[in-house]
C-alpha positions in Angstrom: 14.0 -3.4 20.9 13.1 -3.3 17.1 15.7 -4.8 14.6 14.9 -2.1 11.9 15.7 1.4 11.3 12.4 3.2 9.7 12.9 6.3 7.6 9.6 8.3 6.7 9.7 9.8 3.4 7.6 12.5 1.9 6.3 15.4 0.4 7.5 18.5 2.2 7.6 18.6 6.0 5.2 15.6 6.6 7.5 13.0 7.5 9.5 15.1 9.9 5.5 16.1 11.4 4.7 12.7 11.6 7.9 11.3 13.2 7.4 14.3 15.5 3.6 13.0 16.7 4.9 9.4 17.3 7.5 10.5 19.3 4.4 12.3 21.5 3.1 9.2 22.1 5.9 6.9 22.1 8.6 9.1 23.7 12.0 9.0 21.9 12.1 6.6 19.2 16.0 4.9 18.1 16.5 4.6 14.5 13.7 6.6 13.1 14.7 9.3 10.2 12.5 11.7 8.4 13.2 12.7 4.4 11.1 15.3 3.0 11.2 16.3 -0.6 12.0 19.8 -0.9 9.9 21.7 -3.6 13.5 23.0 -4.7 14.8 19.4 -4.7 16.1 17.3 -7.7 14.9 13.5 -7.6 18.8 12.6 -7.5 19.4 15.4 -4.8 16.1 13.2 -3.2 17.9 9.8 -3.5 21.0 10.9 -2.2 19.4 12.1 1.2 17.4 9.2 1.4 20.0 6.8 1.1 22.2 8.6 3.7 18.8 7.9 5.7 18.7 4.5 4.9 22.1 3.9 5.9 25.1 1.3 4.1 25.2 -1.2 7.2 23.5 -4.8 6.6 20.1 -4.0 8.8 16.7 -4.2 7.6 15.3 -0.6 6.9 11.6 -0.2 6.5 10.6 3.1 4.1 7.4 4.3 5.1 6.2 6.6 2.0 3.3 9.4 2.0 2.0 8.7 -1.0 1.9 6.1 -3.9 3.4 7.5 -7.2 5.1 10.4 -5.6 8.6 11.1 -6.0 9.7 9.5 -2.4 8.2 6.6 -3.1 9.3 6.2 -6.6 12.5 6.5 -5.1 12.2 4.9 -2.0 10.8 1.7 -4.6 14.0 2.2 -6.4 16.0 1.4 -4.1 14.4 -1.3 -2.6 14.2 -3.0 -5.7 18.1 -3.1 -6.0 18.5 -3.7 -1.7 16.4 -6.7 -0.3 17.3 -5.3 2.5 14.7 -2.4 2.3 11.2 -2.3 2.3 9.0 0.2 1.2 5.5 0.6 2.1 3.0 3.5 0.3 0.4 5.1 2.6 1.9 5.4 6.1 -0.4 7.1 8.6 0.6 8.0 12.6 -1.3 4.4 13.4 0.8 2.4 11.3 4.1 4.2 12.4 3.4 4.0 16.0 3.3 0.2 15.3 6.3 -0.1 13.4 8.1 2.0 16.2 7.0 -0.3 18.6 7.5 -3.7 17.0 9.4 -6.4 19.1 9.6 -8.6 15.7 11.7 -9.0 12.7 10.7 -7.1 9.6 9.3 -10.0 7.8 5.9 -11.0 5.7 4.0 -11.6 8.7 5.2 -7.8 10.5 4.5 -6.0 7.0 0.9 -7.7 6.8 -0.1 -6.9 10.5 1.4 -3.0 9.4 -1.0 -2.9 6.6 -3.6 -4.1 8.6 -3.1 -1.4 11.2 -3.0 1.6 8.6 -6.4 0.4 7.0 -7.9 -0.5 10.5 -6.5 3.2 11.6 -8.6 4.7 8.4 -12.6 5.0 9.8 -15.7 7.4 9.2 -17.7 8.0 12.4 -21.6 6.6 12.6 -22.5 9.9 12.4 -21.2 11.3 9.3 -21.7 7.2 7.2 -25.5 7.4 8.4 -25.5 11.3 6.3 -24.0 10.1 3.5 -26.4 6.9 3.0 -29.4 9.0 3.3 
């Protein structure tokens, strides 16, 4: 069983979509949130939910944002920076959730390496459409 609670943060309803899609293939995941930003929604308003997300007890939490430079993850990298506690990754895709969801591990150096590795590995262009583009 994983050691972390993940929270997805986002741009609208893409975190709760993507949470939604691992739990497809993974079944029911424990201790995964979603926090979409609201096009109504203050930055503060933002933080608040997301730290509600995140939780006050002493576990590891691993924010997986949409998008570098958007407001979740400017926020999400607030936090972190005042909680070692909490780590915050830009860039999430379904690859690198599903193996997040599934880690046995601790959320160390090593797991946060192999999850970049698995969101760039997950990020490919067919034969097909590489061999049209070098023509």
């Amino acid at each position: 069983m994983r050691s972390f609670r993940i929270v997805v943060a986002g741009h609208g309803t893409l975190p709760a979509a993507l949470l939604a899609t691992a739990e497809l293939i993974c079944g029911e995941i424990p201790d995964l949130a979603a926090v979409g930003l609201e096009p109504t929604e203050t930055p503060d308003h933002y933080a608040e939910s997301l730290r509600a997300a995140i939780g006050r007890d002493h576990r590891r939490v691993l924010v997986l944002c949409d998008l570098l430079g958007g407001t979740p993850f400017n926020v999400a990298s607030a936090i972190a920076r005042r909680s070692p506690r909490v780590v915050c990754i830009a860039g999430v895709n379904l690859p690198m959730l599903v193996e997040a969801s599934l880690a046995t591990t601790p959320l160390d150096d090593e797991l946060i390496e192999q999850l970049l590795d698995v969101g760039r590995a997950g990020i490919a262009e067919t034969e097909r459409h590489r061999a049209r583009r070098v023509s």
